[in-house]
KEMI-443771 format. One line per 8 residues: number of its first residue (from 1); their letters; for each residue z, x, y of N, C-alpha, C, O, CB. Coordinates in nm, 3 decimals. Glycine has a CB too. Layout:
N
NUM) A) Z/X/Y/Z/X/Y/Z/X/Y/Z/X/Y/Z/X/Y | ...
This chain:
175
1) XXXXXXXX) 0.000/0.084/-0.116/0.000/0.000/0.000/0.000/0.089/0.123/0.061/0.196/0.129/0.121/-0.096/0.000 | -0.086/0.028/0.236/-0.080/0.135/0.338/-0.019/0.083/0.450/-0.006/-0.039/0.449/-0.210/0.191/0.375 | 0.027/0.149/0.555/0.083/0.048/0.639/0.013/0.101/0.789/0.016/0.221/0.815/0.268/0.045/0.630 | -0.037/0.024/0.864/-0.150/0.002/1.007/-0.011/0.026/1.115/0.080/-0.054/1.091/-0.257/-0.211/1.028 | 0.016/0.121/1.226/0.044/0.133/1.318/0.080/0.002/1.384/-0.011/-0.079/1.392/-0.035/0.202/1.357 | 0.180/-0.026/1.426/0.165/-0.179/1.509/0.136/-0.176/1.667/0.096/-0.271/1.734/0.314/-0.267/1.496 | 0.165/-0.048/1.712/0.155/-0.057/1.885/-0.001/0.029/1.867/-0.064/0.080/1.774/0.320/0.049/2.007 | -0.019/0.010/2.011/-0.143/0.098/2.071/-0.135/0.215/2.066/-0.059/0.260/2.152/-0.174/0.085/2.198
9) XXXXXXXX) -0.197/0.317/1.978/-0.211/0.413/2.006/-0.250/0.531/2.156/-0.219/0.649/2.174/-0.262/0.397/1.928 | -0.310/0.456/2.222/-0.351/0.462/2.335/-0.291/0.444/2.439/-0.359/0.469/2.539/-0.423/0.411/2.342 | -0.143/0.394/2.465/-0.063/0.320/2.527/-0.083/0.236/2.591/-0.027/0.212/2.698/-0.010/0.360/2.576 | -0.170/0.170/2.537/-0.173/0.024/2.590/-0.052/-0.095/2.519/0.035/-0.083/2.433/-0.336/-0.029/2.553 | -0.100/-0.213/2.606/0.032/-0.317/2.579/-0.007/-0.376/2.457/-0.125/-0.411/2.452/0.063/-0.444/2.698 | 0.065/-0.396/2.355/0.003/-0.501/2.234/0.035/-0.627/2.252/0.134/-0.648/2.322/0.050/-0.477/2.092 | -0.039/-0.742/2.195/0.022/-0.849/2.224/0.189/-0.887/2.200/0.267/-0.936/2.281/-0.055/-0.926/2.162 | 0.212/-0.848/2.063/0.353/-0.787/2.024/0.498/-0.801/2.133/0.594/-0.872/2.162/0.319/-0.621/2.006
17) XXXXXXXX) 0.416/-0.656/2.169/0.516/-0.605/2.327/0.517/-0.712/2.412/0.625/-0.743/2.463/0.448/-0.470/2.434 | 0.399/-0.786/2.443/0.392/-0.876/2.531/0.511/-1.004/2.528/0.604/-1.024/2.606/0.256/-0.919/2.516 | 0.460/-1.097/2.382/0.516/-1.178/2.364/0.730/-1.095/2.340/0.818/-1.172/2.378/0.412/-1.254/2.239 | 0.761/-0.999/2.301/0.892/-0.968/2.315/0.897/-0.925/2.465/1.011/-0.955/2.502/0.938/-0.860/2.209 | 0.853/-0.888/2.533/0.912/-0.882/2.672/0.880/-1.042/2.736/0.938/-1.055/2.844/0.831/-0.745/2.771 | 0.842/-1.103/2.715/0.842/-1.219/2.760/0.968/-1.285/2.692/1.056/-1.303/2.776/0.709/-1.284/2.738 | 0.989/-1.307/2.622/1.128/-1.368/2.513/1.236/-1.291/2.643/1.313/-1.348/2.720/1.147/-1.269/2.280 | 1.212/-1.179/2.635/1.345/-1.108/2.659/1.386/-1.203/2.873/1.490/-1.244/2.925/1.297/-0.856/2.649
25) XXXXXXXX) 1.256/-1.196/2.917/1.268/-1.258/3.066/1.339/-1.396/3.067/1.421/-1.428/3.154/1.117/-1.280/3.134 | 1.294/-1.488/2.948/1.278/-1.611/2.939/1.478/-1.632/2.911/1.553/-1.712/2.965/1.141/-1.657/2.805 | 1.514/-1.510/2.792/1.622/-1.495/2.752/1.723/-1.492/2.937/1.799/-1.578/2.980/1.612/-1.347/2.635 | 1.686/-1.375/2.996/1.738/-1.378/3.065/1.783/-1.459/3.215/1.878/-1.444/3.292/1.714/-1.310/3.045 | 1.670/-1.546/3.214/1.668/-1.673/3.323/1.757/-1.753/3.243/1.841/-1.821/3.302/1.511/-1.758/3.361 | 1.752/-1.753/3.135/1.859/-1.902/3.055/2.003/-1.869/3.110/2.092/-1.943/3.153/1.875/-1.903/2.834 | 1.997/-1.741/3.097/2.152/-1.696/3.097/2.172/-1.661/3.300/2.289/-1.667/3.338/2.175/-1.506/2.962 | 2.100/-1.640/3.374/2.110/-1.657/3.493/2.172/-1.779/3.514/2.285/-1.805/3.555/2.000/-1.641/3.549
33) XXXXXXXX) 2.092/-1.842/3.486/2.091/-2.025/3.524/2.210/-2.101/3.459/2.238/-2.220/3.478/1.938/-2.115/3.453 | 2.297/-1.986/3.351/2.448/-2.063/3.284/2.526/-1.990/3.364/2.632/-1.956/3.312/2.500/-2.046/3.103 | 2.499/-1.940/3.518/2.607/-1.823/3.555/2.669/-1.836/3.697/2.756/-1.772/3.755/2.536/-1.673/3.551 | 2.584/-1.957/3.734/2.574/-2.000/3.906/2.755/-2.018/3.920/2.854/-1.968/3.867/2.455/-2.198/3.950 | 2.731/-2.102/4.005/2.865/-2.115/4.101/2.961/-2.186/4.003/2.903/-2.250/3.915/2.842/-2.213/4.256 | 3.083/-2.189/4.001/3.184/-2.252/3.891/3.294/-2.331/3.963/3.408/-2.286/3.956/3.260/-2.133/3.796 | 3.274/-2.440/4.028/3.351/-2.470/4.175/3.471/-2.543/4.082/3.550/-2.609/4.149/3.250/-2.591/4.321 | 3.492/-2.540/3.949/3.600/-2.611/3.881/3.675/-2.474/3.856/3.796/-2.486/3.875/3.558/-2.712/3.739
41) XXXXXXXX) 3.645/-2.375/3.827/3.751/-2.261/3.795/3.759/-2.115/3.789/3.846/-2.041/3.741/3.783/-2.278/3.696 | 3.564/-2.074/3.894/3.560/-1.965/3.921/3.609/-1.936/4.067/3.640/-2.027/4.143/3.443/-1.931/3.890 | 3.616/-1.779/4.109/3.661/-1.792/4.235/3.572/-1.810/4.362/3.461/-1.765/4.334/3.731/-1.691/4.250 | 3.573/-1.849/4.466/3.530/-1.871/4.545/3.533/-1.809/4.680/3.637/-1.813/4.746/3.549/-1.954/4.532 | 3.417/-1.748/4.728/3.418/-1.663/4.874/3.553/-1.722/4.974/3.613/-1.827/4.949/3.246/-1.697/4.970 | 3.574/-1.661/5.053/3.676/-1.716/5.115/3.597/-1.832/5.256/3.659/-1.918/5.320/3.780/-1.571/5.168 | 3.516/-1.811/5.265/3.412/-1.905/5.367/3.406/-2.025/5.267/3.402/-2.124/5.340/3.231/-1.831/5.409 | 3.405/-2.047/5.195/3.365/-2.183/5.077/3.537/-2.264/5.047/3.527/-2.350/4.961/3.282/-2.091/4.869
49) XXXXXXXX) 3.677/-2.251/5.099/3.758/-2.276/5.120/3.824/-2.329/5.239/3.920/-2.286/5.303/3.781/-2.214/5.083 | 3.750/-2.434/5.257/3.807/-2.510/5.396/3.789/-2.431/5.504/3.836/-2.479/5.608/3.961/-2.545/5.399 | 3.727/-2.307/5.515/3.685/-2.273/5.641/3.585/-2.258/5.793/3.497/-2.174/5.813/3.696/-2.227/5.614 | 3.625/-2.351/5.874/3.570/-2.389/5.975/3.523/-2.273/6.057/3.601/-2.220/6.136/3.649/-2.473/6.035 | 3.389/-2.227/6.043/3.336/-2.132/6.132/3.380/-2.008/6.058/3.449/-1.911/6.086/3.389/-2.144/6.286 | 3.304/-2.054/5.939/3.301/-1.935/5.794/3.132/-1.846/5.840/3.047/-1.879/5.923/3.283/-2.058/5.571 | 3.135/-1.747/5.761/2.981/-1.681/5.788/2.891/-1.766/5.767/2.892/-1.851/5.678/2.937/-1.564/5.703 | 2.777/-1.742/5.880/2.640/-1.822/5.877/2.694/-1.910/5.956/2.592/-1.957/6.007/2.571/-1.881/5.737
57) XXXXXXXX) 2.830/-1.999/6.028/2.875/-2.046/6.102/2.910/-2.074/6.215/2.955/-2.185/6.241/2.900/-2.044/6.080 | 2.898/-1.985/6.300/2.987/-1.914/6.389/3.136/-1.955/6.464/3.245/-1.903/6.487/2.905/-1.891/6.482 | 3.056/-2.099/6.488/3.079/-2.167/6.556/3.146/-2.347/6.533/3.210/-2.427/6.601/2.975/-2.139/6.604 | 3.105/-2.344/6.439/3.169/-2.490/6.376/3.216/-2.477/6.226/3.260/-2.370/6.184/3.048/-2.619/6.376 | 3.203/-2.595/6.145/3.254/-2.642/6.011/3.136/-2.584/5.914/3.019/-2.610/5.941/3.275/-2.822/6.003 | 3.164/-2.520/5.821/3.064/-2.499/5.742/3.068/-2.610/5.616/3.092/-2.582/5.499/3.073/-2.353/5.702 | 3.040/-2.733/5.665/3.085/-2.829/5.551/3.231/-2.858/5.452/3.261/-2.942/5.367/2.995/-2.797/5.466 | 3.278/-2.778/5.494/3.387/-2.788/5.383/3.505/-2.908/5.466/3.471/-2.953/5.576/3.467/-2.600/5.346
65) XXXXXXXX) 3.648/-2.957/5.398/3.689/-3.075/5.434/3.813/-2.968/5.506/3.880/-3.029/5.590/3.716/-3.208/5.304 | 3.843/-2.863/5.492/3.968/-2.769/5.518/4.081/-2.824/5.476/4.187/-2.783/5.523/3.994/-2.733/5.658 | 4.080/-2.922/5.385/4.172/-2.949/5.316/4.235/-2.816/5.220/4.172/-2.710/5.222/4.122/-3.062/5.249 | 4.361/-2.828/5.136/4.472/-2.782/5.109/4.368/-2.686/4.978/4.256/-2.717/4.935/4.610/-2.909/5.074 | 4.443/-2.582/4.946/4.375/-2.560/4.803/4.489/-2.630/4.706/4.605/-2.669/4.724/4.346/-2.377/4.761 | 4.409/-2.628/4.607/4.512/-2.721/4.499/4.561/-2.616/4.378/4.501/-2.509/4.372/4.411/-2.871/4.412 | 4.677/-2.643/4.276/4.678/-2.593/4.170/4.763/-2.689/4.085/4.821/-2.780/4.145/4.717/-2.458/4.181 | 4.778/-2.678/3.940/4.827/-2.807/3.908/4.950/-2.812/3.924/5.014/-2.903/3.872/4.801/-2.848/3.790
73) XXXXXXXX) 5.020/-2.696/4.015/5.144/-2.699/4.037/5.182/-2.754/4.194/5.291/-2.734/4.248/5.189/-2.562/4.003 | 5.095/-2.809/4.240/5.074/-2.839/4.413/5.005/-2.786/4.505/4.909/-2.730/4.450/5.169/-2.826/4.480 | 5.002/-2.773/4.611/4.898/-2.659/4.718/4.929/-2.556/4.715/5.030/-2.544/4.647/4.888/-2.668/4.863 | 4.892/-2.461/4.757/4.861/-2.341/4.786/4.930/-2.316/4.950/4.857/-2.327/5.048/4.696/-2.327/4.767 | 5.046/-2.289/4.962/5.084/-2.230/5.098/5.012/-2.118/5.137/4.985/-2.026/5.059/5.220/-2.193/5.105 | 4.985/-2.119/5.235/4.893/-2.004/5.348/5.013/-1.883/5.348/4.998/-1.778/5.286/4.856/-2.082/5.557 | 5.138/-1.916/5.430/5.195/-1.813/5.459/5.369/-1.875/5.472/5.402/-1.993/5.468/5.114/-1.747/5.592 | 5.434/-1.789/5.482/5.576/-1.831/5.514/5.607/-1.844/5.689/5.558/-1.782/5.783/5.682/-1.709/5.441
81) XXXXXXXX) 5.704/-1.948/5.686/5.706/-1.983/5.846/5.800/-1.828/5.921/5.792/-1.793/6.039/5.817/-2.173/5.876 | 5.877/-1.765/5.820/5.932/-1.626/5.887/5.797/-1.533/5.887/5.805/-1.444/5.972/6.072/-1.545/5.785 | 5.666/-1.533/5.807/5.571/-1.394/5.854/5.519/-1.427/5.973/5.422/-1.355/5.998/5.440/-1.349/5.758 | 5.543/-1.509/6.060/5.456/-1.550/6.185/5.540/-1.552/6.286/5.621/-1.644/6.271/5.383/-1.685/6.180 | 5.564/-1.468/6.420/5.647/-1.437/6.485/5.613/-1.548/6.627/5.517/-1.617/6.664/5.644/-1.277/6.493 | 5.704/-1.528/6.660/5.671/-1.645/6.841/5.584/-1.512/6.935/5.585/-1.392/6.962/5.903/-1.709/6.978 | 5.533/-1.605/6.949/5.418/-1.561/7.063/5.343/-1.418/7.013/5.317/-1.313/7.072/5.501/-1.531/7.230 | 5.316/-1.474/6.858/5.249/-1.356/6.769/5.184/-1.451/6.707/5.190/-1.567/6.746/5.339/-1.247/6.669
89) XXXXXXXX) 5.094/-1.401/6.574/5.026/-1.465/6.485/4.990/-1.361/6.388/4.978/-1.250/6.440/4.918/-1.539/6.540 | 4.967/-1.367/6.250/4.910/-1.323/6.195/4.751/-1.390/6.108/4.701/-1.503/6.104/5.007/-1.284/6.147 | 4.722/-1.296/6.066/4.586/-1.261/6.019/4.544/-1.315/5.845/4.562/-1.228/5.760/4.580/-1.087/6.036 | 4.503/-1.418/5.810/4.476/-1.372/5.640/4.334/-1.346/5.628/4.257/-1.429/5.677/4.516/-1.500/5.517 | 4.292/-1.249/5.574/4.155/-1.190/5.596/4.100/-1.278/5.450/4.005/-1.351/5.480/4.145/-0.985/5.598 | 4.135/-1.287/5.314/4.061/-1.376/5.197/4.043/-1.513/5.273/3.938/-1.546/5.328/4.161/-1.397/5.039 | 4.135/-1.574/5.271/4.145/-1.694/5.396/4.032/-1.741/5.482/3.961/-1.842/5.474/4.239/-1.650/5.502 | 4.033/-1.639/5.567/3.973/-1.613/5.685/4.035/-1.733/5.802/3.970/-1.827/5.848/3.805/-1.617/5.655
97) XXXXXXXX) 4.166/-1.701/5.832/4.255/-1.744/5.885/4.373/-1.684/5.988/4.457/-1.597/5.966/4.287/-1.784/5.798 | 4.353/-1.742/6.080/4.457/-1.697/6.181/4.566/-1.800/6.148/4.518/-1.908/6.111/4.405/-1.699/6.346 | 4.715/-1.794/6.153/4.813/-1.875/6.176/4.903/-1.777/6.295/4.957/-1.667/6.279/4.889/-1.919/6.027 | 4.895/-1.871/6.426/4.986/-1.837/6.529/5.152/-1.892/6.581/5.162/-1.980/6.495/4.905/-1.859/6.620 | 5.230/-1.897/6.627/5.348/-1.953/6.665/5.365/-1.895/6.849/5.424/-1.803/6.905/5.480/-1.893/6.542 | 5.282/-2.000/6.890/5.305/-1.970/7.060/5.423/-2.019/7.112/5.462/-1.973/7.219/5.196/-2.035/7.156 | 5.521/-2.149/7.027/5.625/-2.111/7.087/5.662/-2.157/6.946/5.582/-2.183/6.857/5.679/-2.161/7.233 | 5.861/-2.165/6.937/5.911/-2.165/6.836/5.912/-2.278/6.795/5.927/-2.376/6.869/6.004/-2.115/6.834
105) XXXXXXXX) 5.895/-2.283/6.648/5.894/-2.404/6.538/5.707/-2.471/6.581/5.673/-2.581/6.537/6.068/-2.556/6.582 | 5.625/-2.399/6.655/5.455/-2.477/6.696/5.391/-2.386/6.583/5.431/-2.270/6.585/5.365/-2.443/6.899 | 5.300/-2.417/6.489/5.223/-2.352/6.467/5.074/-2.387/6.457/5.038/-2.493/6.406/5.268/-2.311/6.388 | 4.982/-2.290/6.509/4.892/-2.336/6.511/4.778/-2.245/6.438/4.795/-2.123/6.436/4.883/-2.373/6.630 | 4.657/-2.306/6.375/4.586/-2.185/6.292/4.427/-2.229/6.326/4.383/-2.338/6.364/4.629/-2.183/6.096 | 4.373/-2.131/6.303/4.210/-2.101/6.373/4.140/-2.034/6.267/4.201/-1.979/6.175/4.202/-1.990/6.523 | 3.945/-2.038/6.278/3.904/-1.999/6.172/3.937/-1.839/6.246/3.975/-1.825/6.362/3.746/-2.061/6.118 | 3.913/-1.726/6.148/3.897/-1.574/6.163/3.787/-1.570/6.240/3.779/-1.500/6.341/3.879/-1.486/6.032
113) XXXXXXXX) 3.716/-1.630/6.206/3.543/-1.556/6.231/3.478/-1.563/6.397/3.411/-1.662/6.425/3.408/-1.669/6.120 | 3.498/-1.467/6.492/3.442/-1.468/6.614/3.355/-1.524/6.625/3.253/-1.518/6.556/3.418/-1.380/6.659 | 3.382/-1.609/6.739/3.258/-1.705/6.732/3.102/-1.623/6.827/3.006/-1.690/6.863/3.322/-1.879/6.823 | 3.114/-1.470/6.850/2.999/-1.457/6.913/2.950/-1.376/6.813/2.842/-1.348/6.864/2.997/-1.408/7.053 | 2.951/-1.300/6.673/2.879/-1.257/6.630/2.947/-1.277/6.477/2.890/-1.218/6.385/2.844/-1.142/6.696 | 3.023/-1.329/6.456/3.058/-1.356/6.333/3.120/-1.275/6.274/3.090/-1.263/6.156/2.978/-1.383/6.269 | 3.211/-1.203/6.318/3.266/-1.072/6.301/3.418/-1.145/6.292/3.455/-1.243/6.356/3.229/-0.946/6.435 | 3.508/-1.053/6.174/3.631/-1.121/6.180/3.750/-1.075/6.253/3.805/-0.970/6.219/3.667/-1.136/6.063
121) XXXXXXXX) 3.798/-1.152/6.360/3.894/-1.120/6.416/3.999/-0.980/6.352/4.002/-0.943/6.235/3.950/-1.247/6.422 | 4.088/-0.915/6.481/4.114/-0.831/6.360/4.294/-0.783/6.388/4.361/-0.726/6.302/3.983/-0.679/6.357 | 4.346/-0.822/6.529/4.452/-0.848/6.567/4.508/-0.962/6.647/4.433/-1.047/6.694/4.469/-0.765/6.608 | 4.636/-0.965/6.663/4.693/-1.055/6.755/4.794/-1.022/6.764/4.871/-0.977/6.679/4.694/-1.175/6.738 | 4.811/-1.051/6.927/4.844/-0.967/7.039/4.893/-0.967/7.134/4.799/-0.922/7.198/4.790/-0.933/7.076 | 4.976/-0.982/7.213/5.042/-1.006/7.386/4.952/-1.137/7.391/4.843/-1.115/7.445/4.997/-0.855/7.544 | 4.966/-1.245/7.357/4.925/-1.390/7.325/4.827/-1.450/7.329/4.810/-1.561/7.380/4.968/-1.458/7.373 | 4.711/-1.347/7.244/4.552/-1.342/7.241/4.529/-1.294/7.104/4.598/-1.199/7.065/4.477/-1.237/7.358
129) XXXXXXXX) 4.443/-1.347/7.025/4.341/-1.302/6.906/4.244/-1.252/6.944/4.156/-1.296/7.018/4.292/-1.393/6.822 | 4.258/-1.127/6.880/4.141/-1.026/6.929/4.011/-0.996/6.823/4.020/-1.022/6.703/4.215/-0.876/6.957 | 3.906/-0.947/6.876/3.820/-0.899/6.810/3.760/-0.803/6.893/3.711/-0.819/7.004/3.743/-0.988/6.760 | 3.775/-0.647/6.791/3.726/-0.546/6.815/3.546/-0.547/6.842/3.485/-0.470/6.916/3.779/-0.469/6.707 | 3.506/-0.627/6.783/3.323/-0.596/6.762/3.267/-0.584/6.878/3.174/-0.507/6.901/3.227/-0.717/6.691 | 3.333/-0.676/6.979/3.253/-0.682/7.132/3.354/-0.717/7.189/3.332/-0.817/7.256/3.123/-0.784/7.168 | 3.467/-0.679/7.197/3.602/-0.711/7.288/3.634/-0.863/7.339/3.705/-0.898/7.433/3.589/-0.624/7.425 | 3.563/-0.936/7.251/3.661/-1.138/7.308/3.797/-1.153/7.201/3.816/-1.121/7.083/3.513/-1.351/7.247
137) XXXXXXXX) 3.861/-1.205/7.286/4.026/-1.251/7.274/4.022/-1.394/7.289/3.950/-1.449/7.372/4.135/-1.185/7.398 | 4.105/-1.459/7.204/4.109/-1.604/7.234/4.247/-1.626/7.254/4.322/-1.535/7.218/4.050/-1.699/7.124 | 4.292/-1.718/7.299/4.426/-1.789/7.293/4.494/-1.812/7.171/4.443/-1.864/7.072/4.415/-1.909/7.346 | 4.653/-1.757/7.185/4.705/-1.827/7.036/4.730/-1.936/7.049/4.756/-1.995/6.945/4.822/-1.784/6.967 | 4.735/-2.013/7.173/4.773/-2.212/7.195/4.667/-2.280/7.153/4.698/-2.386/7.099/4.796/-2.284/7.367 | 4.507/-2.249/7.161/4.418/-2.330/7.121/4.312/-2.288/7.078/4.214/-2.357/7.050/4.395/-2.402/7.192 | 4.329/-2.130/7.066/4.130/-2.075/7.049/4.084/-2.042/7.131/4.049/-1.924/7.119/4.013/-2.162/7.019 | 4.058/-2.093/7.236/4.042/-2.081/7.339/3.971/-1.907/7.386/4.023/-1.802/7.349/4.172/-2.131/7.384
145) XXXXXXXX) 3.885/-1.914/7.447/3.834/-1.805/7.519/3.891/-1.743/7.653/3.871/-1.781/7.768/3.717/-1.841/7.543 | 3.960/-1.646/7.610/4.049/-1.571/7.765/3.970/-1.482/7.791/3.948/-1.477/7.912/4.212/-1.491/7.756 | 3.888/-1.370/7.703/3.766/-1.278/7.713/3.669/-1.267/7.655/3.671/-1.251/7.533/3.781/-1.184/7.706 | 3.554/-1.274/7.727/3.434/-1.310/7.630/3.403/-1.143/7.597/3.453/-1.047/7.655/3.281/-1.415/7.715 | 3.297/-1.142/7.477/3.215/-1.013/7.482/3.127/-1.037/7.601/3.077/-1.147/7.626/3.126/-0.981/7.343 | 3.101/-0.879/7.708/3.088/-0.891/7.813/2.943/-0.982/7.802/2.935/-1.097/7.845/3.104/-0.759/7.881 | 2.832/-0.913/7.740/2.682/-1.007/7.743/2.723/-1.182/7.707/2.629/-1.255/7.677/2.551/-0.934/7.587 | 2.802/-1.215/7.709/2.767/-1.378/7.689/2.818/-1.403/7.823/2.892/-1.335/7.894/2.849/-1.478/7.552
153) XXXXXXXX) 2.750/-1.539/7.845/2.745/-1.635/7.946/2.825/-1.744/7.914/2.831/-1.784/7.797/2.615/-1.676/7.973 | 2.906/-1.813/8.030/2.985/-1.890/8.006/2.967/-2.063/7.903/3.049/-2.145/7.864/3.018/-1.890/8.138 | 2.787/-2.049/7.890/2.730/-2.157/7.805/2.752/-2.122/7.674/2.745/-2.213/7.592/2.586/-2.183/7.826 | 2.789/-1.952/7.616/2.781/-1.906/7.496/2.895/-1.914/7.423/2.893/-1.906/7.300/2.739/-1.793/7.498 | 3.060/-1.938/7.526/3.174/-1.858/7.500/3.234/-1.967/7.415/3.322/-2.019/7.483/3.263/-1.802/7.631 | 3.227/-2.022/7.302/3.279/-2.109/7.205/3.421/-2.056/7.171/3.443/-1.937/7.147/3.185/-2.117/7.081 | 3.507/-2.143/7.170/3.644/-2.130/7.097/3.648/-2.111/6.958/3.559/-2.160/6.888/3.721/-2.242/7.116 | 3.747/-2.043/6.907/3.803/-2.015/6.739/3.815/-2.199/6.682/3.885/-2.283/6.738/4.017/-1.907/6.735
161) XXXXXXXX) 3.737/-2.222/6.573/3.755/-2.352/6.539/3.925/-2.381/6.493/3.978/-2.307/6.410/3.644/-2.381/6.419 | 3.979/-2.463/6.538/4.124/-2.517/6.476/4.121/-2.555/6.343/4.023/-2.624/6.314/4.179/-2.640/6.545 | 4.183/-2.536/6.272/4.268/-2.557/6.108/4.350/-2.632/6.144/4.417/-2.604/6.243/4.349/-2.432/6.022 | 4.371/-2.769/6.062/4.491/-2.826/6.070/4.623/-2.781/5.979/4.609/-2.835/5.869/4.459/-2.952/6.047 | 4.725/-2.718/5.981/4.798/-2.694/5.920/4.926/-2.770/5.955/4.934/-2.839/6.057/4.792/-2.578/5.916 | 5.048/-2.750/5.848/5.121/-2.825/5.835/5.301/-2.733/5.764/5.299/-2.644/5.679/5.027/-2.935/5.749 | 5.417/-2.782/5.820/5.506/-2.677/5.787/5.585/-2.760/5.672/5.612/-2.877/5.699/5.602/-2.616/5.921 | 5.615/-2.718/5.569/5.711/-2.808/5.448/5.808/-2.702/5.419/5.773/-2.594/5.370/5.621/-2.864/5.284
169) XXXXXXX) 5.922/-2.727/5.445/6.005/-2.632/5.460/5.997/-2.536/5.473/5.991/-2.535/5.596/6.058/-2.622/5.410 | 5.990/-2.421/5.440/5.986/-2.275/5.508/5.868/-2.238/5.466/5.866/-2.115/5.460/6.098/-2.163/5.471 | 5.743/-2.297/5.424/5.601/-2.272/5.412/5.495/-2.347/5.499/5.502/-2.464/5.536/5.570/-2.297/5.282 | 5.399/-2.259/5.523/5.302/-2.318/5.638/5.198/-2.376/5.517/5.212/-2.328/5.405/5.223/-2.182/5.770 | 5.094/-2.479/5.539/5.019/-2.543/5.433/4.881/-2.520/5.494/4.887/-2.449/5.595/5.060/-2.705/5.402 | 4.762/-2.559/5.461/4.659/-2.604/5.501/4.702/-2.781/5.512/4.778/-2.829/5.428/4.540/-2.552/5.400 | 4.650/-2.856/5.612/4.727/-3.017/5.610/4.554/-3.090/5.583/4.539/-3.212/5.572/4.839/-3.084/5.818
């Protein structure tokens, strides 16, 4: 019995090769397409979590309800009402969340994301949220614009979108 070469000697493609690299593409779109987004129990960007003026946003709601995250043990607290100082605020960068306390027992929380280039806030400060990228500061009472980056015009200077949050005993919530 003799046995015939199966590929091209020549290096060309055989049909062979063809039809297995095709299997193998076809293989791999199936398994793309079982891998997408898992909004029941994979994790999720921090823009895809109730955050108002998430990337691609700047400036408003990126669809989401900014409701609470859930677990089957209750919500998800943001932060404790002692990490947030009066007439301070801190920062959650996964979040993408400011929570401030302009005066005692007020708290108030804003998206991260600068509303002139989408850049995430990166301190807070003598009673302003700052962003390094182009120097605008907002208010910790409302968002609010105290300094713009110098090139915008007063038609451009959008406020930090508000988060509704909420205090349950010594934890701050998403509300």
């Amino acid at each position: 019995m003799t046995t015939e070469p199966t590929g091209d000697l020549n290096g060309g493609t055989t049909r062979r090769t063809l039809f297995l690299g095709a299997g193998a593409v076809g293989i791999g779109a199936v398994l793309a397409a079982c891998g997408g987004d898992d909004p029941g129990g994979g994790t999720l960007p921090a823009g895809n979590r109730g955050n108002p003026g998430g990337a691609g946003d700047p400036g408003g709601s990126n669809g989401d309800d900014g409701g609470a995250e859930q677990t089957p043990e209750g919500p998800v607290p943001l932060a404790a009402v002692d990490d947030v100082e009066v007439g301070g605020g801190i920062i959650l960068p996964t979040e993408n969340v400011v929570i401030t306390q302009p005066t005692e027992g007020e708290f108030k929380a804003f998206s991260a994301t600068c509303t002139h280039q989408g850049c995430q806030v990166s301190t807070v400060a003598n009673g302003t949220i700052n962003c390094f990228c182009h120097g605008s500061q907002y208010s910790i009472e409302d968002g609010s614009v105290v300094r713009s980056a110098p090139e915008l015009t007063p038609q451009t200077q959008n406020p930090l979108s508000e988060i509704a949050v909420e205090v349950d005993g010594d934890m701050i919530f998403r509300a």
